[in-house]
Backbone bond lengths (Angstrom), bond angles and torsions (degrees), N, CA, C in turn:
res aa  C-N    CA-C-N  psi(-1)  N-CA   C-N-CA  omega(-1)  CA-C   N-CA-C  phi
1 X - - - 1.468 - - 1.519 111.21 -
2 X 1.183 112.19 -41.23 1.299 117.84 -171.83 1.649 126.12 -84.32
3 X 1.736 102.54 1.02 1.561 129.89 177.07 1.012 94.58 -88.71
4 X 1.994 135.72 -44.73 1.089 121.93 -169.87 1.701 107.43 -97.77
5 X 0.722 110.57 -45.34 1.431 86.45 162.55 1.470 142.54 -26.87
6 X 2.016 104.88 -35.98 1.324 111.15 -163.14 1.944 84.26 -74.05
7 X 1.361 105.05 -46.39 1.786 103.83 -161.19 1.430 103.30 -68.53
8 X 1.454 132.86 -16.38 1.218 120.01 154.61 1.627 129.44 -41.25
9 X 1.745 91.62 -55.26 1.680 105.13 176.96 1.849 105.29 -57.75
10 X 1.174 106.50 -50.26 1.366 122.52 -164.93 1.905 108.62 -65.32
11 X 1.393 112.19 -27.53 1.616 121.00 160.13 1.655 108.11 -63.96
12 X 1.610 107.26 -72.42 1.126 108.31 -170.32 1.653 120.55 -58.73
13 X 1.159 129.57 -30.55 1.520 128.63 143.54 1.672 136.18 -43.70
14 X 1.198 84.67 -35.11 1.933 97.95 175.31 2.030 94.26 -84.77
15 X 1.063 121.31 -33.87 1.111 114.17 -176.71 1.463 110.56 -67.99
16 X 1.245 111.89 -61.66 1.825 119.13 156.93 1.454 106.88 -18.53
17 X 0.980 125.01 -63.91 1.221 122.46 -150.55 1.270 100.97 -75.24
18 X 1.776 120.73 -42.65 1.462 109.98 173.17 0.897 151.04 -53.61
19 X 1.454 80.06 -12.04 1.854 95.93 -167.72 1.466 109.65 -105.34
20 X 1.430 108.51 -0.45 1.826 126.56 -178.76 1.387 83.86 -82.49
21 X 1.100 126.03 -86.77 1.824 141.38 -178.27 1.414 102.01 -21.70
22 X 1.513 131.11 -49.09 0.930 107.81 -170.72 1.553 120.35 -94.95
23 X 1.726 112.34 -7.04 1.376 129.78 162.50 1.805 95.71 -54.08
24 X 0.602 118.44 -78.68 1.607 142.94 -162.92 2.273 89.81 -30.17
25 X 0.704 111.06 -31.00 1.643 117.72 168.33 1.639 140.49 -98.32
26 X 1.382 89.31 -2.15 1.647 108.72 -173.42 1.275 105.60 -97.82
27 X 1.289 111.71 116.40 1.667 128.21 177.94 1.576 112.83 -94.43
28 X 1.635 117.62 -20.98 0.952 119.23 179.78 1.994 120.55 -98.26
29 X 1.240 98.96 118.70 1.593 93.43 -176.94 1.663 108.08 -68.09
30 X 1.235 124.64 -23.29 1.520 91.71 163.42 1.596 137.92 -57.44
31 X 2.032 108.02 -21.61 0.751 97.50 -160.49 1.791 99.31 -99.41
32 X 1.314 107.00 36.72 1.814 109.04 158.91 1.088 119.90 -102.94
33 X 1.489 129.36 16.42 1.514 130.95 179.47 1.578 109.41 -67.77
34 X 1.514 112.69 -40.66 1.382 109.81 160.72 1.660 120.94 -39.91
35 X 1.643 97.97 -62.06 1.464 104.22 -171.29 1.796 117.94 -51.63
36 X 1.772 100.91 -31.46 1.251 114.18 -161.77 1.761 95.24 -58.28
37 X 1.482 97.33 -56.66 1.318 101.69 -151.11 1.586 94.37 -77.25
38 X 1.106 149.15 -9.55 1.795 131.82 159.59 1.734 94.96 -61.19
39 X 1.620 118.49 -51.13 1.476 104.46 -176.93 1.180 111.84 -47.82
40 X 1.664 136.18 -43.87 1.155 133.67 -176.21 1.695 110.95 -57.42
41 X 1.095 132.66 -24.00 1.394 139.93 -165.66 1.290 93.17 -99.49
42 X 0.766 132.05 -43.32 1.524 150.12 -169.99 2.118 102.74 -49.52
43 X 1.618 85.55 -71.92 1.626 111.67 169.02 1.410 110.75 -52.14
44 X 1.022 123.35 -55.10 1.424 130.05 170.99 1.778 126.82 -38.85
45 X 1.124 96.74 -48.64 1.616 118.82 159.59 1.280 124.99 -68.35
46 X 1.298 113.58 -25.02 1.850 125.87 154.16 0.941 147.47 -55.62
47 X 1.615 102.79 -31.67 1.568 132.75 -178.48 1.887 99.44 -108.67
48 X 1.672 105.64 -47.23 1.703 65.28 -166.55 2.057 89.69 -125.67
49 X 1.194 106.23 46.31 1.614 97.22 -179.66 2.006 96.39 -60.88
50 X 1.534 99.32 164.50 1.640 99.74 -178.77 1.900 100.54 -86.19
51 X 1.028 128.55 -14.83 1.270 119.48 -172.29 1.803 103.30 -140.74
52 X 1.437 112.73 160.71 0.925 134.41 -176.88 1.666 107.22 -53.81
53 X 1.222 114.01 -54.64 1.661 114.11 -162.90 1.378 103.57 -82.15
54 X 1.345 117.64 -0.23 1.822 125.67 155.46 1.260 109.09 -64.41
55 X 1.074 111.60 -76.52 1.355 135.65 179.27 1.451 108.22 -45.07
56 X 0.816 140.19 -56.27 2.023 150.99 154.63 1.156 114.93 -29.45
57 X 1.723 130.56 -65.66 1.388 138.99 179.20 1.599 102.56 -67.15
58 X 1.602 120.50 -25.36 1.593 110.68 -164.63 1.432 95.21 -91.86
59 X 1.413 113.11 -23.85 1.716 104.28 173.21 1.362 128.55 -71.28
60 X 1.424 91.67 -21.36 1.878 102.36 173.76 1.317 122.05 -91.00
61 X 1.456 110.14 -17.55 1.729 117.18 176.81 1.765 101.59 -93.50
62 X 1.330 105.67 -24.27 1.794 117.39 177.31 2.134 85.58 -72.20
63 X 0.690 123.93 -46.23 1.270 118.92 -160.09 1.715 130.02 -73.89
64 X 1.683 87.95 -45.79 1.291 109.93 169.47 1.657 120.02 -73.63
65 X 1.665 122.63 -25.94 1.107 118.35 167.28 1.459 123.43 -80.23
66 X 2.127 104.91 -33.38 1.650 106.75 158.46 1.451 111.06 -39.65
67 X 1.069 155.26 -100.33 1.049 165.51 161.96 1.601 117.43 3.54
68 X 1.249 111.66 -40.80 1.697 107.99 171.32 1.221 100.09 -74.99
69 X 1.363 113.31 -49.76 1.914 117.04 -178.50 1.805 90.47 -48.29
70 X 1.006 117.29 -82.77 1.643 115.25 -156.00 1.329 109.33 -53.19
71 X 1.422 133.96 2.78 1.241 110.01 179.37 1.455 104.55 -120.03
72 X 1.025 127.10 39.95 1.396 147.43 144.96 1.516 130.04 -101.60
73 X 1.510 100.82 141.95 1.601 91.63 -161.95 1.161 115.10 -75.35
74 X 1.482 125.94 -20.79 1.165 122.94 174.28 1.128 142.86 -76.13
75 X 1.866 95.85 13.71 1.717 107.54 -177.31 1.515 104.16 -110.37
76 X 1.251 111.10 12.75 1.632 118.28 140.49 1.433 117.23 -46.43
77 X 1.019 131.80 -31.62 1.240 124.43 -172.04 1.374 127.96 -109.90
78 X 1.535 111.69 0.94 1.367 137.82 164.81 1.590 105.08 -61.83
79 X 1.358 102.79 132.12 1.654 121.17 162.58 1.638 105.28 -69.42
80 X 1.416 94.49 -55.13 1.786 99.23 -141.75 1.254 142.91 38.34
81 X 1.506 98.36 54.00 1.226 122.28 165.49 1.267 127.49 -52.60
82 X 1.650 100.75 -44.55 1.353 114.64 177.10 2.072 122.24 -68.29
83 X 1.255 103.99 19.45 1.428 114.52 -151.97 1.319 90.95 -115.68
84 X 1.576 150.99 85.09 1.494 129.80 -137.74 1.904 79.82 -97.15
85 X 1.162 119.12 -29.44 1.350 130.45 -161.90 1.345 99.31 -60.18
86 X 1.427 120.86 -46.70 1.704 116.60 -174.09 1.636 110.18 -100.33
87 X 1.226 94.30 149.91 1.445 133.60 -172.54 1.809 101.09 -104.00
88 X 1.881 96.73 102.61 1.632 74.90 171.35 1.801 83.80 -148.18
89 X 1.828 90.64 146.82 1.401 113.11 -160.88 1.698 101.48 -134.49
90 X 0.911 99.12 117.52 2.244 104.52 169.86 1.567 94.12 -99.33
91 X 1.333 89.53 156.59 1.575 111.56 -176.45 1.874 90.58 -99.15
92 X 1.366 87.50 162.74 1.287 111.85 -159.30 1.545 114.65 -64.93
93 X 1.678 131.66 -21.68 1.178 141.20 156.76 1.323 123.00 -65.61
94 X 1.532 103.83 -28.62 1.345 114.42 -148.35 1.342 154.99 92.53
95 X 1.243 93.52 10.86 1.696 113.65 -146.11 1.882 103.36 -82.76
96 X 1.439 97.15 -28.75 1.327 120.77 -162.02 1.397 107.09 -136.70
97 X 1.912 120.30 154.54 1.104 104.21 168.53 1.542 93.98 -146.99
98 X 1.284 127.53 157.53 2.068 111.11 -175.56 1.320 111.70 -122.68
99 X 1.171 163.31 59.84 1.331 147.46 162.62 1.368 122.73 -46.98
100 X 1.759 109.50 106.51 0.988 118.32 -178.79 1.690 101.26 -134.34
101 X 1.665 101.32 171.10 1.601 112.30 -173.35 1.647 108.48 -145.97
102 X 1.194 123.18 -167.99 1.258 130.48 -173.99 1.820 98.13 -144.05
103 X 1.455 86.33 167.67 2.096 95.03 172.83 1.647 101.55 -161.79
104 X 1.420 100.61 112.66 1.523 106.46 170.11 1.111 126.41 -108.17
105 X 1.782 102.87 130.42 1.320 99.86 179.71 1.408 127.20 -136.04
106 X 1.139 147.66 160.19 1.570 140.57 -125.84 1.404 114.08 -143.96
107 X 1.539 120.86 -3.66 1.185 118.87 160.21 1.182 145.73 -71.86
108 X 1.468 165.37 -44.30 1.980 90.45 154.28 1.706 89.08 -83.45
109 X 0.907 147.30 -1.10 1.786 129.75 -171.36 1.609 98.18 -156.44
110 X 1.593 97.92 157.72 1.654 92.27 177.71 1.673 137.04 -77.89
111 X 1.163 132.20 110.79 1.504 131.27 -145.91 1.931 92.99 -138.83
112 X 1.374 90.40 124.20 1.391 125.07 165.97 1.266 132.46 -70.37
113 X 1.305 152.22 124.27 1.930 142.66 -160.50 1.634 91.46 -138.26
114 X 1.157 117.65 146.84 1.466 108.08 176.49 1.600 88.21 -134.24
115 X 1.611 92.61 154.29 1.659 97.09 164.67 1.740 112.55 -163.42
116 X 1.345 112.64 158.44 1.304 111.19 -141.59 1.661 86.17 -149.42
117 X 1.631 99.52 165.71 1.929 129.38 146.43 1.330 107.23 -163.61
118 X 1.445 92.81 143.65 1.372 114.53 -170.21 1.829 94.94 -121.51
119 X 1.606 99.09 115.94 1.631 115.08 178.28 1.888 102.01 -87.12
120 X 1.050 127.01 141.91 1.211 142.41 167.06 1.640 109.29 -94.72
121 X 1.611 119.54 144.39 1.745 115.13 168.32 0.889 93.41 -124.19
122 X 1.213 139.90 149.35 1.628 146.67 111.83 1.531 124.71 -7.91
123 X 1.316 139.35 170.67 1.272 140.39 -175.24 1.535 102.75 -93.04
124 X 1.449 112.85 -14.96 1.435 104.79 155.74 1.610 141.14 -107.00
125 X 1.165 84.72 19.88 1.523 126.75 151.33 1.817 96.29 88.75
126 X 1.333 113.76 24.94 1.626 113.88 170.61 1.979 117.87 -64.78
127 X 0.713 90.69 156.84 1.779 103.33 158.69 1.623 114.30 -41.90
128 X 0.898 161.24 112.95 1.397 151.64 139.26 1.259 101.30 -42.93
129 X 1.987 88.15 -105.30 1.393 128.53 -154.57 1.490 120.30 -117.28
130 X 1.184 127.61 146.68 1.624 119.59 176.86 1.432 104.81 -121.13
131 X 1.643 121.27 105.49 1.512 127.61 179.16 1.461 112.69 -79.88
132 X 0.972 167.28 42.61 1.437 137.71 132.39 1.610 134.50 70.98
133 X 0.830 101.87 37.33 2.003 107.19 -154.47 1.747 97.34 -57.78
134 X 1.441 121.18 112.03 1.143 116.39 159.87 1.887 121.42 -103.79
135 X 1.234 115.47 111.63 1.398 111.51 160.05 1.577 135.16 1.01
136 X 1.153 140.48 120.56 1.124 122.26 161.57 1.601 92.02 -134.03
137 X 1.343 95.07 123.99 1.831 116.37 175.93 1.529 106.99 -64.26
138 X 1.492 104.17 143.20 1.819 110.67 -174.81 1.509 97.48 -147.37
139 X 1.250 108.92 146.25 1.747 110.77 170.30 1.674 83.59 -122.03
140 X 1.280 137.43 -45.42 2.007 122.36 -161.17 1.615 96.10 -79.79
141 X 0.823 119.72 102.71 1.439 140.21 142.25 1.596 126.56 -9.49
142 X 1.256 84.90 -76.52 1.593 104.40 163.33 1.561 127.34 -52.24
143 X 1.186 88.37 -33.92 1.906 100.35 -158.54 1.621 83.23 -83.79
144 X 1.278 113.47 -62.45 1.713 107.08 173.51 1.647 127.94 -34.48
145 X 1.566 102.76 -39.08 1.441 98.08 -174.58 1.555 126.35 -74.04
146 X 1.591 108.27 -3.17 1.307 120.05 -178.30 1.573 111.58 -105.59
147 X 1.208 130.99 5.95 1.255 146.88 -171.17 1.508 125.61 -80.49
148 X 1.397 151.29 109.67 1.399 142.21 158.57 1.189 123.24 -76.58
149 X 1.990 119.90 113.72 1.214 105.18 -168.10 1.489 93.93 -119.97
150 X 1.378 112.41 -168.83 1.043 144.75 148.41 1.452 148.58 -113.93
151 X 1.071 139.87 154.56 1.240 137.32 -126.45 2.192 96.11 -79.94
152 X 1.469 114.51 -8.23 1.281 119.50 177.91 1.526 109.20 -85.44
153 X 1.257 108.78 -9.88 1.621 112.76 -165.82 1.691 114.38 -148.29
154 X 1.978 86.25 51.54 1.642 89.98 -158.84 1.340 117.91 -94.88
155 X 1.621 143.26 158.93 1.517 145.58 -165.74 1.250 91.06 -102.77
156 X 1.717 104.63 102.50 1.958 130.62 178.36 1.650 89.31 -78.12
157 X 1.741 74.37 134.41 1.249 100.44 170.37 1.345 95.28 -163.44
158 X 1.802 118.00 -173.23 1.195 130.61 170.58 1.437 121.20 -108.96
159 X 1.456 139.51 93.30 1.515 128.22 -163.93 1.414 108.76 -62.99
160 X 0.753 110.76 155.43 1.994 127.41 -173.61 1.745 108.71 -129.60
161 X 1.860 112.25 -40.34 1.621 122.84 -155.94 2.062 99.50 -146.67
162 X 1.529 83.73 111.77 1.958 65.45 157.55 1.426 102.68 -118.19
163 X 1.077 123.80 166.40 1.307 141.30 166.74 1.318 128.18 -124.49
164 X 1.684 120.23 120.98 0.939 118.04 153.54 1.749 155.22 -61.18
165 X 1.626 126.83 104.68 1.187 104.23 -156.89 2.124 86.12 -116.13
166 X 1.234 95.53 142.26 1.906 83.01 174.74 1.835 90.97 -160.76
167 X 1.076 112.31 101.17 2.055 140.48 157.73 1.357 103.48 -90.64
168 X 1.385 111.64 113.96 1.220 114.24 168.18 1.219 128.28 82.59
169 X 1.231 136.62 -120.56 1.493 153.71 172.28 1.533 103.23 -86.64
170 X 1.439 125.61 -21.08 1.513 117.58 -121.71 1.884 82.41 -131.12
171 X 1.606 102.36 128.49 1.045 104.02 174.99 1.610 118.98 -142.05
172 X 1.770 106.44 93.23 1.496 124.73 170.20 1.644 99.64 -78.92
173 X 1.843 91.42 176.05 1.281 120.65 -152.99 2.035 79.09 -137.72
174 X 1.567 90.86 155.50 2.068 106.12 161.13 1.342 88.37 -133.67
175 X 1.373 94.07 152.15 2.100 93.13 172.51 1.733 77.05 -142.92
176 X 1.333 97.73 156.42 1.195 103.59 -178.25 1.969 105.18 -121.72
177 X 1.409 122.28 155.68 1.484 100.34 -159.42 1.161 85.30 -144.87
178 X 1.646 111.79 161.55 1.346 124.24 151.14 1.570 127.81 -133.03
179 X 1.496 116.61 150.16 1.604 95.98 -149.54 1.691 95.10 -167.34
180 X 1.410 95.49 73.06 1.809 104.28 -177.78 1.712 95.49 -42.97
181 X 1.045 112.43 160.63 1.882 120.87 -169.87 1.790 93.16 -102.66
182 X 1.620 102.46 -82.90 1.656 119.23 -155.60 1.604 95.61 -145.74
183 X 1.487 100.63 -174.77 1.389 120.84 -172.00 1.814 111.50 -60.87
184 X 1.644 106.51 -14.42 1.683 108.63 179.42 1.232 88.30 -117.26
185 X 1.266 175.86 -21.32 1.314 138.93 -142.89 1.925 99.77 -178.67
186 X 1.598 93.38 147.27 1.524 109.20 -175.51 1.126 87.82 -97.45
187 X 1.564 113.44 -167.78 1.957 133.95 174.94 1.619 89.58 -160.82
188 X 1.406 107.42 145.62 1.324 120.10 157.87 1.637 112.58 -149.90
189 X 1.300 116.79 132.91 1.429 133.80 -111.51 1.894 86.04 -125.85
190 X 1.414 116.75 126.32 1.491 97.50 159.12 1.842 98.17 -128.23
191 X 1.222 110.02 105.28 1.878 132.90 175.09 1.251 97.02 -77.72
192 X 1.672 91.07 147.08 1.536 122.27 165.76 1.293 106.17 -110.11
193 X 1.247 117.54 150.46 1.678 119.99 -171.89 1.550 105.34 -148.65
194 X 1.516 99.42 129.05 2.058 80.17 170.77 1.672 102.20 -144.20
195 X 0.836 131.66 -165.45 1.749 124.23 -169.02 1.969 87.11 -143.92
196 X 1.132 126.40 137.82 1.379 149.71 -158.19 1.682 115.94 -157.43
197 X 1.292 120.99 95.30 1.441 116.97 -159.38 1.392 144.49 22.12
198 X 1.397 99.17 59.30 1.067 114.67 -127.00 1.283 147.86 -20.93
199 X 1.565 90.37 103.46 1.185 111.51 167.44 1.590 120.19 -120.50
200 X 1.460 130.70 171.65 1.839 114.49 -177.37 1.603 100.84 -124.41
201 X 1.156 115.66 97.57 1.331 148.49 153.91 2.027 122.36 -40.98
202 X 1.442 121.42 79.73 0.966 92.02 -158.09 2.147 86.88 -98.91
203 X 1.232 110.97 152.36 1.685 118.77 -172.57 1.388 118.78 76.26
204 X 1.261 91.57 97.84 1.490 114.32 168.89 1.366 130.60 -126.22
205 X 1.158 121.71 111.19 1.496 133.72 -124.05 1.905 88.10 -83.50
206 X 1.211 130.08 94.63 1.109 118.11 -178.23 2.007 92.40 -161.37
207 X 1.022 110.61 34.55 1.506 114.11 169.77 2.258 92.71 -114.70
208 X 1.008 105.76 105.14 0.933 119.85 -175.36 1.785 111.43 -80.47
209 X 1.324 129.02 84.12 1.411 134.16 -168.37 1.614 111.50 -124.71
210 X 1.006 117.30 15.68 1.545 111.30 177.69 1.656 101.92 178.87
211 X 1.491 103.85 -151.37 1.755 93.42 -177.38 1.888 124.58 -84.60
212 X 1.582 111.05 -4.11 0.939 126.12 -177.35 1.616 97.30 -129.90
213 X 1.710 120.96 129.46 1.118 125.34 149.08 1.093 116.49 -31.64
214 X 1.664 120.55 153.85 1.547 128.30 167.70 1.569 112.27 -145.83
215 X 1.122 139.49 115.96 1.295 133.13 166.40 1.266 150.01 -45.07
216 X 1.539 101.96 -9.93 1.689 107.13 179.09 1.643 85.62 -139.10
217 X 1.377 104.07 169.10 1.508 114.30 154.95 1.926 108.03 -151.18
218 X 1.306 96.21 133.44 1.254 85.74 -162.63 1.793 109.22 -132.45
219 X 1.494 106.33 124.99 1.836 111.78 -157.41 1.796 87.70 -106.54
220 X 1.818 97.65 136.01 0.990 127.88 149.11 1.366 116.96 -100.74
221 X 1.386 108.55 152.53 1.147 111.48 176.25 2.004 109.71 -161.94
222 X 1.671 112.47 166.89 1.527 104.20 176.49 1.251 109.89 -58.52
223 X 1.575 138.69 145.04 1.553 136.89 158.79 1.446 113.28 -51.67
224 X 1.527 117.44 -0.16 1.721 91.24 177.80 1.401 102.96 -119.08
225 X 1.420 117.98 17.87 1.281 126.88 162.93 1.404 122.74 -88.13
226 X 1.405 122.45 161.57 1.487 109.71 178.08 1.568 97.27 -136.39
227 X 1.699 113.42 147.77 1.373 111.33 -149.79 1.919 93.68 -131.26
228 X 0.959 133.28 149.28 1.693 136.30 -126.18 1.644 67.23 -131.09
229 X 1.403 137.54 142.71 1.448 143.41 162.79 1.766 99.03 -169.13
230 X 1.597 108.76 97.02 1.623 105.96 168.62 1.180 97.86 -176.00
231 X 1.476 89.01 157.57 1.698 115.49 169.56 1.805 123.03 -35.93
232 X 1.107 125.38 112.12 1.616 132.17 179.79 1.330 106.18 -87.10
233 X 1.115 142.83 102.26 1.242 133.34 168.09 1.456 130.33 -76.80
234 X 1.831 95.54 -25.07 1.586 82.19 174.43 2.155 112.14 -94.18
235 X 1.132 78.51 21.71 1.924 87.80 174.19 1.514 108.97 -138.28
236 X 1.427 97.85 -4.86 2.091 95.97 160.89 2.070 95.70 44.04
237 X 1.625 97.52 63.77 1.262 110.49 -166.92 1.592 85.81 -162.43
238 X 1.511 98.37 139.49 1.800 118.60 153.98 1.599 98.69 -86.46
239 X 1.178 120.33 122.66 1.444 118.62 173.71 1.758 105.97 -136.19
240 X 1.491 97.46 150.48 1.623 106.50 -156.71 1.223 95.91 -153.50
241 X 1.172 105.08 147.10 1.697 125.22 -169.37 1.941 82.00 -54.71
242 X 1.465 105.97 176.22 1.464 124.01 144.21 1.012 115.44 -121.08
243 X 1.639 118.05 153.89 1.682 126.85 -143.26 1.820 84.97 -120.71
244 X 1.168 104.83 160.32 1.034 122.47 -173.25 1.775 123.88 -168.12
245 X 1.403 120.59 114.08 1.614 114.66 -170.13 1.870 103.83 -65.74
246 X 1.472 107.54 145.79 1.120 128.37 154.33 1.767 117.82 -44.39
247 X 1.351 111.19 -44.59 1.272 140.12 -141.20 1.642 84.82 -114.72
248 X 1.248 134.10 142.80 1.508 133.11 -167.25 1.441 88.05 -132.53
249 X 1.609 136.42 -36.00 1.607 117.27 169.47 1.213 128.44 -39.66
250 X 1.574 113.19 145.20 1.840 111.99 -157.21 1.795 91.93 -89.40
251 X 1.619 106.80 -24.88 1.663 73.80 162.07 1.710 131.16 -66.65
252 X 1.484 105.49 -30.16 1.454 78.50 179.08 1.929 121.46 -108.09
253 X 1.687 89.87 73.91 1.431 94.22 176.28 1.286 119.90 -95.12
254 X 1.661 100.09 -4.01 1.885 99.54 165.82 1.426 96.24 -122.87
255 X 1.358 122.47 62.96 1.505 105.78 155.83 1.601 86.99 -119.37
256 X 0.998 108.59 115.40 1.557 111.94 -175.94 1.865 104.54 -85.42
257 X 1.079 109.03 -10.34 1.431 101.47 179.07 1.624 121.99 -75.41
258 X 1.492 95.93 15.49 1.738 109.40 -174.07 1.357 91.59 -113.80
259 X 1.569 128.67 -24.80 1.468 136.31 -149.41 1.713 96.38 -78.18
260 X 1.541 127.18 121.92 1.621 120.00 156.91 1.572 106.01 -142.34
261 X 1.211 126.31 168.11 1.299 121.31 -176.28 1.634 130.86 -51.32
262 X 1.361 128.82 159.15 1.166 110.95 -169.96 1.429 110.76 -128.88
263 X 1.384 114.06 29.45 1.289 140.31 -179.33 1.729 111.98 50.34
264 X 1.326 120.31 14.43 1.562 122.09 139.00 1.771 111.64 -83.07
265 X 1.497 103.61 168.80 1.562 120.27 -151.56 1.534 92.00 -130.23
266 X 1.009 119.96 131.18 1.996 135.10 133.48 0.971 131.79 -86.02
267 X 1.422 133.15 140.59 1.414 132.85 151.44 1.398 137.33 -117.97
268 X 1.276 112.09 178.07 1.642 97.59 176.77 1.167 107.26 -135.80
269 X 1.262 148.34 114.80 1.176 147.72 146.48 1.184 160.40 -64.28
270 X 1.610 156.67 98.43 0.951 149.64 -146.32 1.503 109.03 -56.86
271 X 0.912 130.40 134.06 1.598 130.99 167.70 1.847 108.34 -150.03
272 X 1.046 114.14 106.98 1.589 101.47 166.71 0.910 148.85 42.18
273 X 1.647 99.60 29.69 1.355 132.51 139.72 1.582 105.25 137.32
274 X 1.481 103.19 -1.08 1.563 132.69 176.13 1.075 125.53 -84.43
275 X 1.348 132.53 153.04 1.889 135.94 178.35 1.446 84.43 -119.51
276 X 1.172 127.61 76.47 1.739 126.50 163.75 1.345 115.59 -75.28
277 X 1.659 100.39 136.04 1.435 116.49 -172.89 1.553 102.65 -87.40
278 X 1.695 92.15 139.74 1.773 101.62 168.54 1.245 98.50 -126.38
279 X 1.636 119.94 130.08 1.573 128.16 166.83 1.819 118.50 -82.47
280 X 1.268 116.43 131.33 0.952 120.03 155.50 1.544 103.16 88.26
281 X 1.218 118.95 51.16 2.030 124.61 -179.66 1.276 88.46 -85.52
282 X 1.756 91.95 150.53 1.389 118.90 174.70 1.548 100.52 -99.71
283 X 1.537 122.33 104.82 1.418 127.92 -177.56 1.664 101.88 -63.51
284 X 1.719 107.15 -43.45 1.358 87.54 -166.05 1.319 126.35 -75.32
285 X 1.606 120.42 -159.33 1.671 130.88 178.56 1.318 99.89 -84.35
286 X 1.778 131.97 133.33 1.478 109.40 150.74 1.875 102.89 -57.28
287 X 1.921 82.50 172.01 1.666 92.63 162.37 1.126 117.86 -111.49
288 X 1.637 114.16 31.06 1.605 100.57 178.86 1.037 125.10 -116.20
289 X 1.741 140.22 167.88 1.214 131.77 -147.50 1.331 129.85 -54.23
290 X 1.451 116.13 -18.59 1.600 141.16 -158.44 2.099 79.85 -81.08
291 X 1.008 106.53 -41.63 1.736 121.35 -152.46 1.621 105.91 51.55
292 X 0.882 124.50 62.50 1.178 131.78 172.64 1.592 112.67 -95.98
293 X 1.550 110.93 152.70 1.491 111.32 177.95 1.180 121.11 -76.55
294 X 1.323 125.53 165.55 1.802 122.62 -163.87 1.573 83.05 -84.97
295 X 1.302 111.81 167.61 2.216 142.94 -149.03 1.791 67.77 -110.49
296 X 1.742 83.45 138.31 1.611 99.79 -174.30 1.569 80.17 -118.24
297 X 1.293 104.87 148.29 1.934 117.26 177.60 1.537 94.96 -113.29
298 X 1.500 96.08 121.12 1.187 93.55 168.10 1.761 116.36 -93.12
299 X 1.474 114.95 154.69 1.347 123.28 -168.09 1.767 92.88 -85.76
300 X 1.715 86.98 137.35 1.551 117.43 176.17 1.146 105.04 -69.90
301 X 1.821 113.51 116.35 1.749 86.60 -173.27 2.172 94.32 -107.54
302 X 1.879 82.54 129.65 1.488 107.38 177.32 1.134 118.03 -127.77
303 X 1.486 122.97 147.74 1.238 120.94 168.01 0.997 148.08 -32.11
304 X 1.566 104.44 -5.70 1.569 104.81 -159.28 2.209 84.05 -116.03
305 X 1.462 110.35 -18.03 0.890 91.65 -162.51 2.078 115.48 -100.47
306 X 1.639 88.14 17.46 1.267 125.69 175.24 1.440 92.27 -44.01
């Protein structure tokens, strides 16, 4: 049993590979519908294979064929819709587009891997560049949120929202992320992004939350909680639950696996070249005759609340 099994693995790998080799020559995007749909099988085996070393080999054959697909020009024009496994989001100009995914796996405990590329266009909407997003694992929170990386040493997550922010000359990006951690606790991620000769810049200190800008902000919370992080349109505000521990001891103010919402609201607002934080918005409608929206307080920004 265990002879045929190996030449099973050992077919379906030689098949991978054939079908990379022969990606690697195809100019025409119709003719990746083949390729698409092994990626789709591929993805499929990512999310619900029964064991870990399923799930492992399908992320690396899912990975290695992403990558032949994307580095052809003609997979500009691919949806991949059919790909339920990938997550792919363009920013609102166009400038950029990210296909990224996740892989969970459960041996001895449950642990999350993220992986990503971020395509660049031109203003005439060509191909640039193809970035590479590699992971870099973090447990300090904090220490992460003050950090400028790059796309070799990037904070995995899954994008859901980008946002356009552009004051002046100067034109940043918000992406908004989600990125369960471990067996106690999720993360959901709000990134700064900016493009610099070209190069991809991820943290750019322009989320304005205390007395010094910071470029990322990044929410833990318990896994059986669910945490509200998106675009408001009728308040032209990112607004997000506020987190709050179960547990009120100051030792456990970083065990975030106690942390879930506390049914007050934040936002962030664009202002002058800023994502300024307001504490404590009233999401809902008043009910009174004016129908006017409830008075948003904006947060005093002080040192202490740095």
């Amino acid at each position: 049993c265990s002879s045929d099994l190996m030449k099973k693995k050992l077919l379906f790998i030689a098949s991978v590979l054939l079908s990379t080799n022969a990606i690697c020559q195809t100019t025409d995007s119709t003719l990746l519908k083949p390729a698409l749909a092994r990626l789709a099988i591929m993805g499929d085996s990512i999310i619900k294979g029964s064991n870990d070393t399923i799930r492992l080999e399908s992320n690396q054959s899912f990975s290695s064929l992403l990558d032949s697909i994307l580095n052809l020009k003609s997979s500009e024009y691919l949806s991949f819709h059919e790909v339920k496994a990938l997550s792919v989001i363009k920013s609102p100009d166009n400038a950029f587009v990210i296909y990224n995914w996740m892989c969970q796996t459960y041996f001895p405990y449950p642990k999350y891997n993220y992986f990503g590329y971020l395509r660049t266009y031109s203003k005439n909407g060509n191909s640039t560049k193809l970035f590479k997003l590699t992971e870099q694992p973090y447990e300090d929170n904090q220490e992460r949120e003050v950090g400028k990386f790059g796309p070799e040493n990037w904070t995995g997550c899954v994008y859901y929202k980008i946002l356009l922010s552009k004051y002046k000359n100067k034109t940043n990006y918000v992406l908004l992320g989600w990125a369960p951690h471990n067996q106690l606790s999720t993360r959901k991620i709000i990134e700064s992004l900016t493009f610099s000769n070209g190069r991809v810049q991820f943290g750019v200190p322009i989320l304005k939350t205390g007395s010094r800008p910071r470029p990322r902000m990044i929410f833990e919370y318990s896994y059986k909680a669910t945490m509200s992080l998106n675009y408001n349109n009728d308040k032209k505000m990112i607004v997000f639950d506020n987190l709050s521990s179960s547990d009120p001891r100051p030792e456990m103010k970083t065990v975030y696996s106690t942390y879930g919402p506390d049914m007050s609201y934040n936002g962030l607002k664009f202002e002058k070249g800023f994502w300024v934080l307001y504490k404590d918005i009233d999401i809902r409608l008043d009910k009174d005759v004016k129908g006017k929206e409830g008075e948003i307080k904006k947060l005093r920004i002080t040192k202490q609340a740095d």
